[in-house]
N, C-alpha and C positions, 0 to 999 in steps of 0.2 A: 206387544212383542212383534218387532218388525219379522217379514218374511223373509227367505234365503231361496236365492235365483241359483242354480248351477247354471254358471255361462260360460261359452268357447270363448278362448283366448287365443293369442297365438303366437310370434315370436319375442313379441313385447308381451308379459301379462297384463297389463290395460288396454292389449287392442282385439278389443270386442267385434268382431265384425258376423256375427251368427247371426241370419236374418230371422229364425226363429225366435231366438232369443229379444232381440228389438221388438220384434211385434211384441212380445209382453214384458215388455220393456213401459212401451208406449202403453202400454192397456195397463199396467199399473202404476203409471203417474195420471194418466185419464180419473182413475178411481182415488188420486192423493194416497196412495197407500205406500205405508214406508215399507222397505223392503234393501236386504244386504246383497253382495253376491260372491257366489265361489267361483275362483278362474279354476276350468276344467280345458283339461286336453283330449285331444282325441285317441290316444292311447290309455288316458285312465281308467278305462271301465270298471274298475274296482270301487271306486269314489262312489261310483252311482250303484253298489250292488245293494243297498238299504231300499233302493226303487224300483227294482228288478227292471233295470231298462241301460241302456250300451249308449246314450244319446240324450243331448241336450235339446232345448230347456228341462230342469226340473225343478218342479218349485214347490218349500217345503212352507207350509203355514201351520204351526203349528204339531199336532200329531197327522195331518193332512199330508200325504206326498201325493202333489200332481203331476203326470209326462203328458207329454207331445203339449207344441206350442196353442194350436185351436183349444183344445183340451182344458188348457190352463184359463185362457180369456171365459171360455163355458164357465168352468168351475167360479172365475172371480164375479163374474155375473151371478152365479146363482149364491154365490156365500156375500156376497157384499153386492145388493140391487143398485145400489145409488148409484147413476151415472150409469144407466148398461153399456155395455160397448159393440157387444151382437144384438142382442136384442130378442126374441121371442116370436115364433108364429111365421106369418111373412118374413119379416126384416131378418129372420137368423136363415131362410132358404135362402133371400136373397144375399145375406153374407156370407153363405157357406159356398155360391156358386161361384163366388168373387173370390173366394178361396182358392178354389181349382183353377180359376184361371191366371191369378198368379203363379200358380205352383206347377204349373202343366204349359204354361205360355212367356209369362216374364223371364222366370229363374232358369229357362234354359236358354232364352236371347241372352240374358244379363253372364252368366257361367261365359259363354263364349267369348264374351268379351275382355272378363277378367281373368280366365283361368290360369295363367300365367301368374298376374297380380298376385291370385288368391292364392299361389302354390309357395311365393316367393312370402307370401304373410304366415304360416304354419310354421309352427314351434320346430325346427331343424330334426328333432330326435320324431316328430308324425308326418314330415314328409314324405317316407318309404311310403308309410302307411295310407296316404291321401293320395298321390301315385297311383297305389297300384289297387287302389279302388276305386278310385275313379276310372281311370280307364280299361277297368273291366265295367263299369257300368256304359261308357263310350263306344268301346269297341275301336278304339283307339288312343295314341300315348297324345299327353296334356297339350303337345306341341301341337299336333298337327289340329285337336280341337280348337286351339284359341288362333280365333278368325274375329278377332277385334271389327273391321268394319263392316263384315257380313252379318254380325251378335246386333250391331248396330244397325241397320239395315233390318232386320227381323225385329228387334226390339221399336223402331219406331211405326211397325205396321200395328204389331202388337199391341202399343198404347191408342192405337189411332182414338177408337173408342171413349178414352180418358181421357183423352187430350181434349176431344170436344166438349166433354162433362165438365172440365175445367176453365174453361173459355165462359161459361157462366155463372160456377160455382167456385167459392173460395177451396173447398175440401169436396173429395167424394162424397159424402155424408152431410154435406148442407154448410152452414154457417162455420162449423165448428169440426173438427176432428173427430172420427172414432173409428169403429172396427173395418170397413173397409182401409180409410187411412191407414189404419197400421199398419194391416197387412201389405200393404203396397208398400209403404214406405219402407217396413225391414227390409225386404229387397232391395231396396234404392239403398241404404245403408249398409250393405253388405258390400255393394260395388264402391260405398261413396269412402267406405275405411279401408279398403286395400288396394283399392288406385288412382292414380292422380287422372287416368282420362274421364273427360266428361263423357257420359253414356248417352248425356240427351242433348239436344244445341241449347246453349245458353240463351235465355228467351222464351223458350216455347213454356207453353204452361205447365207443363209437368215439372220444369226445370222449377220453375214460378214455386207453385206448390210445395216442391221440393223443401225450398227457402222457407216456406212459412211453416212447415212440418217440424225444420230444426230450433224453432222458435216458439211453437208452442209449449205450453207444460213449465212454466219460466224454463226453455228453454233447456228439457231435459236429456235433451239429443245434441248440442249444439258445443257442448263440451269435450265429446269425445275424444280419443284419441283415435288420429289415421296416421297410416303409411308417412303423411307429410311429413309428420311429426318429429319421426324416429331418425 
């Protein structure tokens, strides 16, 4: 019985651009595990009262309801071993810290650069609502936050670190893809569905990366739908 993703959509219902949701996006084609999804909006909170939780991902396996995105990669590691994606011990301290730093260092370089993008991709009727939570979490309105080449400028110091790790490895995580990769990568997918600017210079190895990320999994990132699209 395939599993059931609740994932953000937004003025198109096929354009998934939730970096949460990607990260176990990627961590469940890593594991081959089939899996449906439900387009949720940010106003549904109702959808998700079966999970007692206001926020996506939620993913239901069975009589199993899992939230929060990390949460979900745990849980698929420990209900299905094969293939871990965090890992155990060391490897899941050292992916938990990789955790923080995308979530406390990327996602607010990357935000600055697309806030705009991201306001103009939100289903028309949760715009009010995205508004005017975001910029109460700002402390300022969407406009005067999105500073495109300053996000960028922040965002390229910020990688500095991964950028080198990629200069000799294919993926964070060695040979192959896994739980660091994801989490980087939702990110980079969040910015890569809701707008047409490049966040990184075309070239550099994250950019590089980037490329081989929507190609793994036969390529189960790579069909997306973006902004372009529509």
């Amino acid at each position: 019985m395939a599993m059931t993703l609740y994932d953000l959509c937004g003025r198109d219902e096929r354009l998934r651009f939730s970096p949460y949701c990607w990260r176990v996006r990627m961590a469940l084609a890593h594991k081959g595990l089939e899996f449906t999804t439900v387009a949720w909006r940010f106003l549904d909170k109702e959808a998700l009262a079966f999970a007692d939780y206001d926020k996506v991902p939620v993913l239901c396996d069975g009589d199993q309801v899992v939230t929060d995105s990390f949460e979900i990669m745990r849980y698929l590691d420990k209900a299905y071993p094969e293939a871990p994606v965090l890992g155990e011990g060391v490897s899941y301290q050292r992916v938990l810290l990789f955790k923080y730093f995308v979530e406390r260092s990327v996602n607010p370089a990357l935000f600055r650069i697309i806030a705009m993008d991201l306001f103009a991709a939100v289903h028309p009727d949760d715009q009010g609502y995205f508004r005017e939570t975001r910029e109460a979490r700002f402390g300022c309105t969407l406009e005067e936050f999105h500073q495109p080449e300053q996000g960028k400028q922040q965002l390229k110091q910020v990688l500095a670190p991964v950028r080198d790790l990629l200069r000799d490895s294919r993926f964070l995580d060695g040979d192959s893809p896994s739980g660091s990769d994801y989490l980087l990568f939702g990110s980079m997918m969040w910015a890569h569905v809701v707008s047409t600017q490049a966040v990184v210079e075309p070239g550099d190895p994250v950019d590089e990366w980037f490329k081989r990320m929507l190609s793994v999994h036969d390529g189960a990132a790579s069909n997306a739908l973006t902004v372009r699209d529509i």
